[in-house]
KOLPARO-650272 format. One record per residue (C-alpha): residue in one letter; x, y, z. Coordinates in steps of 0.25 Angstrom, whole numbers, padded with zeros to 4 digits, always signed. Layout:
BEGIN
AXYZ ...
This chain:
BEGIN
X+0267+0419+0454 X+0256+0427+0451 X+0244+0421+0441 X+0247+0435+0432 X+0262+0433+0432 X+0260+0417+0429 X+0252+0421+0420 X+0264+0431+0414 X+0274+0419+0415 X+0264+0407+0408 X+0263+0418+0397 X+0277+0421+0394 X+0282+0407+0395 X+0271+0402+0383 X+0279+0406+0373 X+0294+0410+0377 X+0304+0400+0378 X+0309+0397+0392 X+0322+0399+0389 X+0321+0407+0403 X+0314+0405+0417 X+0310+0419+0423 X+0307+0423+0436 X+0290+0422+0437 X+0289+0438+0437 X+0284+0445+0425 X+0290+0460+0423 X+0282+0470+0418 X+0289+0484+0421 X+0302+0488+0429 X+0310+0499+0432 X+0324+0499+0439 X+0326+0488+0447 X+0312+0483+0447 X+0303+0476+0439 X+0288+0475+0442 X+0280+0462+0436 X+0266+0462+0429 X+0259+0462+0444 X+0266+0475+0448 X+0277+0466+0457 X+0289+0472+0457 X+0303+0468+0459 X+0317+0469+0460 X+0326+0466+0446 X+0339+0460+0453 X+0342+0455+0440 X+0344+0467+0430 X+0341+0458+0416 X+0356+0452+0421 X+0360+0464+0422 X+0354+0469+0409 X+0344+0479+0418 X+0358+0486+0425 X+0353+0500+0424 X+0337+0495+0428 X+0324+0494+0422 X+0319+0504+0413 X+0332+0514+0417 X+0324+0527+0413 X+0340+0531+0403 X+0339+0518+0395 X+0322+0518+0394 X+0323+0535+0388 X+0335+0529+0379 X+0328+0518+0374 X+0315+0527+0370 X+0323+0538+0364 X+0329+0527+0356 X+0317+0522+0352 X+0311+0534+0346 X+0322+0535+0338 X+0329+0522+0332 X+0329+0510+0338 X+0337+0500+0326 X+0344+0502+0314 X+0354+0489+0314 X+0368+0490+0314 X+0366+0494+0298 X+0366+0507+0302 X+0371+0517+0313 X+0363+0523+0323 X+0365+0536+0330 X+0368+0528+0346 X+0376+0518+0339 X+0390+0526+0341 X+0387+0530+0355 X+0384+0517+0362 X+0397+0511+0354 X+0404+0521+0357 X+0400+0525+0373 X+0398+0509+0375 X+0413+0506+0371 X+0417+0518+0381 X+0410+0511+0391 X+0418+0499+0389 X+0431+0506+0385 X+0432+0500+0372 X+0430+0502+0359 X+0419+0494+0352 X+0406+0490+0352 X+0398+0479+0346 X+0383+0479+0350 X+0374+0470+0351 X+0361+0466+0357 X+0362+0456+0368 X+0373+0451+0376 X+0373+0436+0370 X+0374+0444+0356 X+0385+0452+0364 X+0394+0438+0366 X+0391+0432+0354 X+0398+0446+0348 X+0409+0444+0360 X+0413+0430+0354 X+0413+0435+0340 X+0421+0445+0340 X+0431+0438+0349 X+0432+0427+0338 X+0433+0437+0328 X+0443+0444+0334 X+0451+0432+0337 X+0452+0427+0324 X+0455+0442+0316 X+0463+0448+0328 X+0469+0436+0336 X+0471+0427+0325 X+0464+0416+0329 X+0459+0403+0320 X+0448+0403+0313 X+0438+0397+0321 X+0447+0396+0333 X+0442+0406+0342 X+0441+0404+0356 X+0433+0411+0367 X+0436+0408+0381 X+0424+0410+0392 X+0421+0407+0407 X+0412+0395+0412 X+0398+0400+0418 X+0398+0410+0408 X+0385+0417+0404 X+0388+0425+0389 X+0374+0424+0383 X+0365+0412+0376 X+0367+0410+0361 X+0374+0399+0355 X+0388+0403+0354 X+0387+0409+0371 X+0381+0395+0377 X+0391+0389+0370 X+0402+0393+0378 X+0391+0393+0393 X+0393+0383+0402 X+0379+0385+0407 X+0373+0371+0404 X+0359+0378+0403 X+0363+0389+0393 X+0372+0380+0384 X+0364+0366+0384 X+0358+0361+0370 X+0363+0374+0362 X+0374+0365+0358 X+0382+0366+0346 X+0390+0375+0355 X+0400+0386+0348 X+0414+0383+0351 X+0425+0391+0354 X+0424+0394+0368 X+0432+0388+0381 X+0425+0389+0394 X+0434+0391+0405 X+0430+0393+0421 X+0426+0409+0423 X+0436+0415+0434 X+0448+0406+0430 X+0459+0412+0424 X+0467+0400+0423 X+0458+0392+0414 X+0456+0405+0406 X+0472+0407+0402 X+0469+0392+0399 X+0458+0394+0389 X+0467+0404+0381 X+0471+0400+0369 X+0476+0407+0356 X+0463+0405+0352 X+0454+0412+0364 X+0450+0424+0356 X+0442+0428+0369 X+0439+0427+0384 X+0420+0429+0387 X+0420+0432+0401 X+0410+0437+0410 X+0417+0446+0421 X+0406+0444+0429 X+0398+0430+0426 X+0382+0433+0427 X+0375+0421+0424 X+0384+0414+0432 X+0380+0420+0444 X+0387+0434+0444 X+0401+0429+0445 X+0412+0438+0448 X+0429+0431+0442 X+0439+0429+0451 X+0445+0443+0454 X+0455+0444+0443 X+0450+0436+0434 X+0446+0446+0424 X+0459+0452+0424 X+0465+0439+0421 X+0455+0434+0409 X+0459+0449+0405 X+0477+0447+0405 X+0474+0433+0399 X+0466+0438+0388 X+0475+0448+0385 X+0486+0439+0387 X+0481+0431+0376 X+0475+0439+0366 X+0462+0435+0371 X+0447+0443+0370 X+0443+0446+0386 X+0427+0448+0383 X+0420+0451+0394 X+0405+0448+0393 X+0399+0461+0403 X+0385+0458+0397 X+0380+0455+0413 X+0392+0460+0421 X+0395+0473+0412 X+0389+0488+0413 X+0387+0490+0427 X+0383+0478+0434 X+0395+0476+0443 X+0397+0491+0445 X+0406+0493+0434 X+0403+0493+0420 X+0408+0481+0418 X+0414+0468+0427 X+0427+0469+0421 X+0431+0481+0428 X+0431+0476+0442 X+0444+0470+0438 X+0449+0481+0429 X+0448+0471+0417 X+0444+0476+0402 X+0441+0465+0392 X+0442+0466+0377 X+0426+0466+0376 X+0413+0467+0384 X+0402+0460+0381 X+0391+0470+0384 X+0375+0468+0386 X+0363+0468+0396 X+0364+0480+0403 X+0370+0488+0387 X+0356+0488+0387 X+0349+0493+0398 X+0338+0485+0398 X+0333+0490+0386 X+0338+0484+0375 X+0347+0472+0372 X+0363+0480+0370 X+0374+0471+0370 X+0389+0475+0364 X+0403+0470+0364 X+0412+0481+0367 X+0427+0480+0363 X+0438+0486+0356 X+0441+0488+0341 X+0452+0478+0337 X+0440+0467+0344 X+0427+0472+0339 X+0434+0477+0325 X+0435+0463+0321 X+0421+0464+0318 X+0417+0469+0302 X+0404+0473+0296 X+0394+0459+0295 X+0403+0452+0305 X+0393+0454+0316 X+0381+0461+0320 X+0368+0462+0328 X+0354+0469+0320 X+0352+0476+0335 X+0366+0478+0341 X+0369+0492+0343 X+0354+0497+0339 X+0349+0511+0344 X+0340+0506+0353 X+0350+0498+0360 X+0361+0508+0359 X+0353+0519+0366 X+0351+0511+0377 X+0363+0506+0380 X+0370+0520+0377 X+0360+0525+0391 X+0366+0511+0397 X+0381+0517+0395 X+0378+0529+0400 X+0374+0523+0413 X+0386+0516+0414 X+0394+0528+0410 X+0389+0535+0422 X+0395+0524+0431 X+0382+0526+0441 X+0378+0510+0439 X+0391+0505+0440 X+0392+0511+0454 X+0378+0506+0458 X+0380+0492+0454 X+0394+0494+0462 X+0387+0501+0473 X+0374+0491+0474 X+0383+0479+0471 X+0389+0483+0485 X+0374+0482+0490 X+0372+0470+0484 X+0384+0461+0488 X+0385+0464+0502 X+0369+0460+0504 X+0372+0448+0497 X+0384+0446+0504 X+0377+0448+0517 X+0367+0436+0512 X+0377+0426+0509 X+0384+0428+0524 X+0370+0426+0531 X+0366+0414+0526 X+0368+0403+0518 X+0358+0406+0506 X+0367+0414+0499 X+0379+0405+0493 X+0388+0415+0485 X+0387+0429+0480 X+0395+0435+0467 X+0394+0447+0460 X+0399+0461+0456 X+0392+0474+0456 X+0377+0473+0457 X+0376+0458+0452 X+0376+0446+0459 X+0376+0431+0461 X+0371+0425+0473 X+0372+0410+0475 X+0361+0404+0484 X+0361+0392+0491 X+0352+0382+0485 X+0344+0378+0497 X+0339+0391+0497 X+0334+0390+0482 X+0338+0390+0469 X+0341+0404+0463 X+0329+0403+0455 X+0321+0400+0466 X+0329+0411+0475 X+0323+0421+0462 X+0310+0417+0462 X+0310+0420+0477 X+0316+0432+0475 X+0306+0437+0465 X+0295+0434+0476 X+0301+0444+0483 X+0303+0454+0472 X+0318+0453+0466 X+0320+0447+0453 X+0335+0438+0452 X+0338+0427+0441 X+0345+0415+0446 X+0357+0408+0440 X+0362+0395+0441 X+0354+0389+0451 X+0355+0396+0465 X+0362+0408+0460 X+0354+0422+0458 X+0360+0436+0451 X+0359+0449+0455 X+0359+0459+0447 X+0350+0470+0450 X+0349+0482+0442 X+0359+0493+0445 X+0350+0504+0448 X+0343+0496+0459 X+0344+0503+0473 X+0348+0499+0485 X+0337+0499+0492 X+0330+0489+0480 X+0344+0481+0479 X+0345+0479+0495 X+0328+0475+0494 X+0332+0464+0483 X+0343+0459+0492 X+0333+0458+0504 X+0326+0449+0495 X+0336+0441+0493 X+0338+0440+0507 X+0326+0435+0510 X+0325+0425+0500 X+0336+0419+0504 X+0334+0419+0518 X+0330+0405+0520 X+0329+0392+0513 X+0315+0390+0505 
């Protein structure tokens, strides 16, 4: 580490709360798929902001929207319309082929709004008890940090000393359908999936698993949220992980990527006889659904409408997996690889390093990866990155993990 970087680092960690523990690199500009630090060193984003960056740094449609939005309003609260309001509800809803939006800001905002409007929609619509409402979510999930969402984590890093813990939730093991027609009872008002698990390491169900939690929720006049916040709008070469198996759940969950990378946009995005169990003063966000946020994510839909980054992501997910695939047969670094799209999770053998240590190498050699869970790295690179960048990153890659340290 360089003594103007320390220096960087020693300053931002005097007064924020180390609730995180970055990589040593301190950005200062970046454009596409590269960011360059405050020495002039670039390098290579194979992390997106978890997926947040899909469409690249400083993408030139999303920057001309944000200005022209500035100039003109950039808040009014949700006490007043605005004049993009009706379109991004409107074109939003299209996109997910349903009929209702409910914006908010960030995604953990996002699940909160997920888990009430299922209880709400329990006890009006299903009839459930008072107080009786159940929601049923998979074990390694990863929904968001406030109260309420730990609650339900089985990530002893995330949930430890926030206790009390909000009931109402059963943990069953994600993939197995068994254990989930199990958990169903008259009073699960709903099913929080992920249909791809992030922070778990980019896990991909069983095929046929999500047509199954689909039938039994059905079946059981049971809520099927589907939490798209990492996996949704383009990442796995769709606009989002529940169609690779055909499935459409009552609600996505919706964020990161909604935003470009511009501003926080988060929404839930079902039908009336769900969201219309919501009335005036029952919930509400002072900056979901501004001007601002929904002139961005208005250029955001437009680039999916096009259906250019799902095929890129398909296209350069291709890329991606058969070099990573090529790494796991020629050696013994590599564990397991998972993934879908442009996204992945590798699992590296310990003796070769700890994921955090195969980042830190990896940032020496100008790629920037976040690890998880020990010995596993993600990656998830934007999806405007080229070949010829995505192929340089990989070789990275290679190298580091070409012989023990």
């Amino acid at each position: 580490m360089t003594p103007a970087t320390a220096g960087a680092v020693s300053a931002a960690q005097a007064h924020s709360a180390h609730n995180y523990h970055p990589l040593p690199v301190v950005v200062a500009e970046a454009e596409g798929a590269w960011m360059t630090d405050i020495e002039g060193r670039r390098y290579l984003d194979m992390l997106a902001g978890y997926s947040a960056l899909n469409f690249g740094h400083g993408n030139r449609r999303l920057i001309e929207a944000a200005k022209a939005q500035l100039d003109r309003v950039t808040l009014t609260s949700r006490a007043f319309y605005h004049d993009r309001f009706a379109d991004f509800c409107t074109r939003l809803a299209a996109l997910c082929g349903m009929e209702a939006v409910l914006p908010m800001n960030t995604g953990a905002e996002a699940v909160e709004t997920a888990v009430k409007t299922a209880r709400k929609w329990g006890y009006r619509v299903k009839g459930v008890p008072e107080g009786m409402a159940k929601i049923v979510v998979a074990g390694n999930n990863f929904h968001g940090r406030t109260t309420t969402i730990v609650s339900f984590s089985t990530d002893h890093e995330a949930r430890a000393d926030y206790g009390p813990y909000t009931p109402g939730f059963d943990i069953v093991p994600y993939g197995d359908l068994t254990s989930l027609r199990e958990a169903l009872t008259d009073n699960t008002v709903a099913v929080l999936l992920e249909p791809v698990q992030g922070e778990a390491g980019v896990i991909v169900p069983p095929e046929g698993y999500l047509p199954g939690v689909r039938e039994l929720t059905r079946e059981r006049g049971v809520l099927f949220i589907a939490d798209e916040i990492q996996s949704g709008l383009g990442r796995t070469g769709r606009t989002f992980a529940c169609e690779h198996e055909g499935v459409v759940p009552d609600m996505y969950v919706l964020g990161k990527a909604l935003g470009g990378g511009v501003v926080p946009v988060s929404a839930v995005v079902s039908s009336w006889p769900v969201l219309g169990v919501f009335r005036p003063g029952e919930h509400g966000s002072t900056f979901g659904g501004n001007p601002l946020a929904c002139a961005v994510a208005l250029e955001v839909i437009g680039l999916l409408e096009s259906g250019e980054f799902q095929r890129r992501a398909t296209e350069l997910g291709h890329r991606l997996h058969h070099a990573l695939g090529l790494l796991a047969e020629e050696g013994d670094a590599v564990r397991a690889v998972r993934g879908r799209g442009l996204w992945a999770g590798v699992d590296v053998d310990p003796s070769y390093g700890t994921g955090r240590e195969i980042s830190e190498r990896l940032m020496e050699r100008g790629v920037l990866v976040k690890d998880t869970h020990s010995s596993t790295i993600r990656l998830a690179p934007p999806l405007v990155i080229s070949e010829e960048d995505l192929d340089w990153g990989l070789a990275r890659l290679r190298e580091v993990l070409s012989r023990r340290p």
